[in-house]
C-alpha positions in Angstrom: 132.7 134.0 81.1 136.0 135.3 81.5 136.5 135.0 85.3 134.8 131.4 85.4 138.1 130.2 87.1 139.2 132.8 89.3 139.1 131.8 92.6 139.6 135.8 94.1 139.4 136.8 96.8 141.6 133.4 97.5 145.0 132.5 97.7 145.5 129.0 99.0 143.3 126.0 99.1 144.6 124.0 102.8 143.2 120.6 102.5 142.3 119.4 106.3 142.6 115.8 107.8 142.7 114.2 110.7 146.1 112.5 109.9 147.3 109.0 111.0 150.6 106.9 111.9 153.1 106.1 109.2 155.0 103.3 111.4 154.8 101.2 114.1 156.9 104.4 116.6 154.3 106.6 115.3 151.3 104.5 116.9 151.0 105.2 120.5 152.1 109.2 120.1 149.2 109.7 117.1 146.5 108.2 119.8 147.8 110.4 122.5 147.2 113.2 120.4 143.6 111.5 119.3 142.8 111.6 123.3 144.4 114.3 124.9 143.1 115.6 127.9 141.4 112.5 128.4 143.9 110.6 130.9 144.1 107.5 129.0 146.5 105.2 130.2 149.7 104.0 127.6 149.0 100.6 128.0 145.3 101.1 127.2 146.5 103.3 123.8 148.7 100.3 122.8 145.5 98.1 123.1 143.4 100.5 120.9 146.4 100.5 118.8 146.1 97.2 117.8 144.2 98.0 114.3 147.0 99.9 113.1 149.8 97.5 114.4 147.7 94.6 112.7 148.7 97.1 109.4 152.5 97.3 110.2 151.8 100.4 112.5 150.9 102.6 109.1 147.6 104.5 108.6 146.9 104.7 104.9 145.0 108.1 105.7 148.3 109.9 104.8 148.9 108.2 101.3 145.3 108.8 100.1 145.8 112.2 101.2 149.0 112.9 99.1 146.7 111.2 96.3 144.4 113.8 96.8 146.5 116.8 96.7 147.9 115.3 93.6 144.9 114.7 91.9 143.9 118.8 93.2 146.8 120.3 91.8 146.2 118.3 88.4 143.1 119.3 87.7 143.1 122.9 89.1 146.7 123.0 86.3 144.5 121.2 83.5 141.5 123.7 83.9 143.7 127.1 84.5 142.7 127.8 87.9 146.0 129.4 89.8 145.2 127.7 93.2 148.2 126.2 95.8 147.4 124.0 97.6 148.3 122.8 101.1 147.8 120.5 103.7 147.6 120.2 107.7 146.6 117.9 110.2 144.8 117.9 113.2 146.5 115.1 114.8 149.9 114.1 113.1 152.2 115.5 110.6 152.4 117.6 108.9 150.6 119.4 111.6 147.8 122.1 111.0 149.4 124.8 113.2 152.9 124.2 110.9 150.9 124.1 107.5 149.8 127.2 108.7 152.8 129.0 109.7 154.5 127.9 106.4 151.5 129.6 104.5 152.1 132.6 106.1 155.4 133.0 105.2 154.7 131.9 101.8 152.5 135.1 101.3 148.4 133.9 101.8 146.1 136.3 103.0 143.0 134.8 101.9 142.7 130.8 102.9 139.4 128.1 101.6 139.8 124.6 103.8 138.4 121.6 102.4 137.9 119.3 105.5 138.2 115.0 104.6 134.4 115.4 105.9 131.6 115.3 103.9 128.9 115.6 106.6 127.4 117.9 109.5 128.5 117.1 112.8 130.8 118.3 115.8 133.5 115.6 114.6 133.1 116.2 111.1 132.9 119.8 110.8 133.4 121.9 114.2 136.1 120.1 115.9 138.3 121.1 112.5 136.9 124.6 113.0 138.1 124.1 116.3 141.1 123.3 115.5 141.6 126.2 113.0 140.9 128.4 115.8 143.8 126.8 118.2 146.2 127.1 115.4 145.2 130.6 114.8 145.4 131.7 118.3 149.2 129.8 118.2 150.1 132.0 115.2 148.5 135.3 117.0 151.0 134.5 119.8 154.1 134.4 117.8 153.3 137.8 116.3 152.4 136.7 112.7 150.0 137.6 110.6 146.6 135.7 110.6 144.8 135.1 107.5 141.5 135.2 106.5 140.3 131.0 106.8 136.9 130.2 104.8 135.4 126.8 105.1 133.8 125.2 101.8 130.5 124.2 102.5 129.5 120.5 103.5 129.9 118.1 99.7 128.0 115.1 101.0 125.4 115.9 97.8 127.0 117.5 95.4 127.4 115.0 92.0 131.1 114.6 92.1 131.1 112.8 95.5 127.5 110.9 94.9 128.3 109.5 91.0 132.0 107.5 92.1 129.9 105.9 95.0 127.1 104.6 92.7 129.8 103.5 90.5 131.4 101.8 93.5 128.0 100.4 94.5 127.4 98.8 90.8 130.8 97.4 91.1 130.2 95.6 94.1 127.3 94.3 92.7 128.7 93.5 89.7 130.9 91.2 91.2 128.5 89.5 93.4 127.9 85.8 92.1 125.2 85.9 89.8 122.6 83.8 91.8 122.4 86.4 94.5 123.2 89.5 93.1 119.5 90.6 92.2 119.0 89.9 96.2 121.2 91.9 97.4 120.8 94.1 100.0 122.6 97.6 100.3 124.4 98.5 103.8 124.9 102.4 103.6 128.0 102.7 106.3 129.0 106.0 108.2 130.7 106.2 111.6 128.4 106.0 114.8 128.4 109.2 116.6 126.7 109.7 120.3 123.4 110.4 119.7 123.2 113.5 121.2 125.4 114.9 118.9 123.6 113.8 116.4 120.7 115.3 117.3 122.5 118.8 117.5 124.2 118.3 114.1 124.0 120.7 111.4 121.9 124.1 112.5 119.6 124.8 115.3 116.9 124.7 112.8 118.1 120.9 111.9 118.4 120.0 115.0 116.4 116.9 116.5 116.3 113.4 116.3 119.3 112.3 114.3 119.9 116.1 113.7 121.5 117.3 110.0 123.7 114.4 110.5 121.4 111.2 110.2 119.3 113.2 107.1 122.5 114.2 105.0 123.0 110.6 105.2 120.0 109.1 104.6 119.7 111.5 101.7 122.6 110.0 100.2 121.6 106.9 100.3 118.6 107.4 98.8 120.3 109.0 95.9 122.6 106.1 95.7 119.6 103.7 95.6 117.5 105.8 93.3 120.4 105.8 90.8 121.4 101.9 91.2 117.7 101.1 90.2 117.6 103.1 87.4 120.8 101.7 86.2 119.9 98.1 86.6 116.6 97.6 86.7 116.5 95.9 90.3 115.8 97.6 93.7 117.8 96.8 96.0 116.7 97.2 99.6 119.0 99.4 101.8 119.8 100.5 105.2 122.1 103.2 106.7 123.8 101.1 109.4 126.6 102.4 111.5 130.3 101.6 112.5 133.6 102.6 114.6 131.8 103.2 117.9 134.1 104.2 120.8 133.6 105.6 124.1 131.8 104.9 127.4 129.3 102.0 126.7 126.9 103.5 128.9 126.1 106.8 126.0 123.7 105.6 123.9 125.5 106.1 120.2 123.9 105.4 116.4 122.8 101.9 115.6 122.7 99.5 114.4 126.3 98.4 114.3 127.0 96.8 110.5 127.8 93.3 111.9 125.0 93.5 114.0 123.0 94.1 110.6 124.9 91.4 108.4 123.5 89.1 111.6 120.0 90.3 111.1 119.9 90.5 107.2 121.2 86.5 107.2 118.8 85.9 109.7 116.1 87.1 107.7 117.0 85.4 104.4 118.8 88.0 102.4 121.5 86.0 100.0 124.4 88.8 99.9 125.2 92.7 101.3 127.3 95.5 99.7 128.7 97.8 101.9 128.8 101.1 100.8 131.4 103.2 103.3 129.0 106.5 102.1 130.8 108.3 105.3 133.8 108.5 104.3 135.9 110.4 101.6 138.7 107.6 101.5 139.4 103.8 102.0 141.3 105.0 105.8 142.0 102.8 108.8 138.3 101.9 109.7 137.1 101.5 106.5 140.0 98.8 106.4 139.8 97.3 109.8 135.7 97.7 110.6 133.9 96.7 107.0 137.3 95.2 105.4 138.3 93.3 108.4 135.7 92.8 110.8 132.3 93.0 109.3 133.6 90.9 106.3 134.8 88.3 109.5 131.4 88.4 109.9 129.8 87.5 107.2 132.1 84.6 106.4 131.2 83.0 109.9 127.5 83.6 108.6 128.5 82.6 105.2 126.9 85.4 104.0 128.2 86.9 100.5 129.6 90.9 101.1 131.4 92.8 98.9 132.6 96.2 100.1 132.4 99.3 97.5 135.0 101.8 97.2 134.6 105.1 98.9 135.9 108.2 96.9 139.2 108.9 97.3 140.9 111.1 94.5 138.4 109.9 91.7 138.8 112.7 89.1 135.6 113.9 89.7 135.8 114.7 93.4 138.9 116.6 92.4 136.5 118.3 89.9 133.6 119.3 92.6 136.3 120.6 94.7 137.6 122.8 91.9 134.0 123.5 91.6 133.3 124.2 94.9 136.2 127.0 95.2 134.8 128.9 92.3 131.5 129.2 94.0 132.4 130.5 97.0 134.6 132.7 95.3 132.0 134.4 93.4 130.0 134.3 96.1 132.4 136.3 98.5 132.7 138.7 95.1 129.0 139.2 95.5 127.8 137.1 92.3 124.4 135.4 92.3 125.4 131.7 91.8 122.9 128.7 91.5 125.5 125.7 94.2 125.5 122.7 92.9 123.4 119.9 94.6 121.6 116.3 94.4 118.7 115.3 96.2 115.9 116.9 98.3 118.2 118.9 101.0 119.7 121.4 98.6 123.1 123.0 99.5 124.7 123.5 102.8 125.3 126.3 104.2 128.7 128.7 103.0 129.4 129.8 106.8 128.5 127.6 109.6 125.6 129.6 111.9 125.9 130.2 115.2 124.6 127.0 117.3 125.6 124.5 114.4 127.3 121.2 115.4 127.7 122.6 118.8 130.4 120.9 121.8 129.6 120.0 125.4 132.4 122.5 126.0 132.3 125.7 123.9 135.2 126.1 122.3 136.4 129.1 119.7 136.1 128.0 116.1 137.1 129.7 113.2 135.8 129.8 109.7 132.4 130.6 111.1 129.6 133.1 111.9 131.0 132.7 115.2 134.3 133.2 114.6 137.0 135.2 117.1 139.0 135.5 113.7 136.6 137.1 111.0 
């Protein structure tokens, strides 16, 4: 069809991350932007620090993100679709607010944001919208004009971010020695959230124990598994475990922690774990420090064979789905009838985030949403 890539009514794509140090001067100023408003000490934030000093102070957050945006422009050039694309940060440069600001000026009316998030939660998704909002209402104040910000709908299922994990999966396994690799067992990672959040993830109508965010997940998993058995021939048991807690250790968050797991699984006999990082869209700071560095600790006190798969990244294909993702909410803010694409038994998320989705102990505005100051 002649208007399969046109991304009208949009302008710009502004991919949206959280952002991270790129040196050692950069550490202690990231985190105070990570916790403001909370009154955390300096000396405390050098302590949390400590991960990213242990990596020379840089977050590799930053460099997979440029990845990204390369991989983006590629295949949106190689396919024909006319698309900039941008990026902002929430908490370092280059800063959402500025990304902003420079699109303006640059002409866009009409914005999409891909969020590094592939799942339903107040972290995930509407802290960004959050965010969107705050840099909005910066903008309004210095007189500009505000564009028009959509949100692409949640990816955690769609084919181009499930097929590179299974890949990543059979790799690991793969690589496993061959006297335990048939007894593997499959640790599906995502970061531990409190669980009352969880349980108000996603819509109202999701909400509940573990909410939208625990079921996206265990969806995925599911798919992961499904496919790894097909592919091999073996079933590998699986579990979706958690990592990264923080906060107040009295708020009951997701369990079980992943090295509380590997202790249980090698308790129980099991020869060898992958660790599949399923939350996350790239191999960032706790991918590296919690599975790479911590959990894998771990296991070589248990002597307990791991391997850890890759997450995502700028595989071709997520750079595809994205590309696919744009032209369906195109056509569908153009008013075309257009089957999403999905995996699994959930179906596809939601184009604009309902009123009462993923909602924060403090209301806040957010943008890109039915709720929206900014429509």
């Amino acid at each position: 069809m002649p208007d399969a890539l046109d991304a009208t009514p949009y302008d710009a794509l502004l991919l949206l991350s959280f952002g991270g140090p790129e040196g050692p001067d950069d550490v202690v100023p990231f985190l105070e932007n990570v916790t403001h408003g909370r009154g955390i000490p300096k000396e405390r934030l050098k302590e949390v620090g400590k991960h990213y000093f242990q990596f020379g102070g840089v977050s590799p957050i930053n460099g997979q993100n440029r990845a990204l945006l390369k991989a983006l422009r590629e295949d949106f050039a190689g396919h024909g679709l006319d698309l900039p694309v941008y990026w902002g940060n929430r908490n370092w440069a280059p800063y959402l607010t500025d990304t902003l600001r420079e699109m303006v000026a640059d002409g866009r009316r009409r914005v999409l944001v891909l969020a590094t998030s592939a799942y339903a939660s107040y972290s995930g998704c509407r802290q960004y919208r959050e965010n969107l909002a705050d840099a909005l209402a910066a903008l309004e104040a210095e007189g500009l004009e505000l564009p028009k910000i959509d949100k692409l709908r949640h990816y955690f299922n769609h084919p181009g971010f499930v097929e590179p994990m299974i890949d990543g999966v059979l790799r690991s396994l793969a690589d496993l020695p061959e006297d335990v690799r048939d007894g593997a067992h499959i640790a599906f990672s995502t970061h531990s959230i409190p669980t009352a959040a969880a349980d108000t993830s996603g819509p109202v109508a999701a909400h509940g124990e573990g909410g939208a965010y625990v079921e996206e997940h265990l969806d995925v998993a599911q798919l992961i598994a499904d496919a790894v058995r097909e592919r091999t021939g073996v079933d590998h048991p699986w579990r979706l475990v958690y990592q990264s807690r923080s906060g107040a250790p009295h708020i009951p968050w997701l369990e079980p922690d992943i090295c509380d797991h590997l202790e249980e699984r090698h308790a129980a006999g099991v020869p060898a774990v992958v660790m599949a990082p399923i939350g996350f869209v790239s191999d960032h700071m706790e991918v590296l420090y919690d599975l790479d560095t911590e959990a894998t600790a771990k296991a070589g006190e248990l002597g307990l064979p791991v391997r850890r798969s890759a997450t995502v990244g700028a595989d071709p294909r997520f750079a595809a789905a994205v590309r696919e993702l744009i032209l369906e909410r195109a056509a569908t803010e153009r008013g075309q009838d257009i089957t999403p694409c999905a995996l699994g038994t959930l179906g596809a998320s939601h184009h604009v985030c309902p009123v009462g989705c993923c909602p924060s102990r403090a209301p806040r505005p957010a943008a890109a949403g039915a709720d929206s100051p900014y429509a």
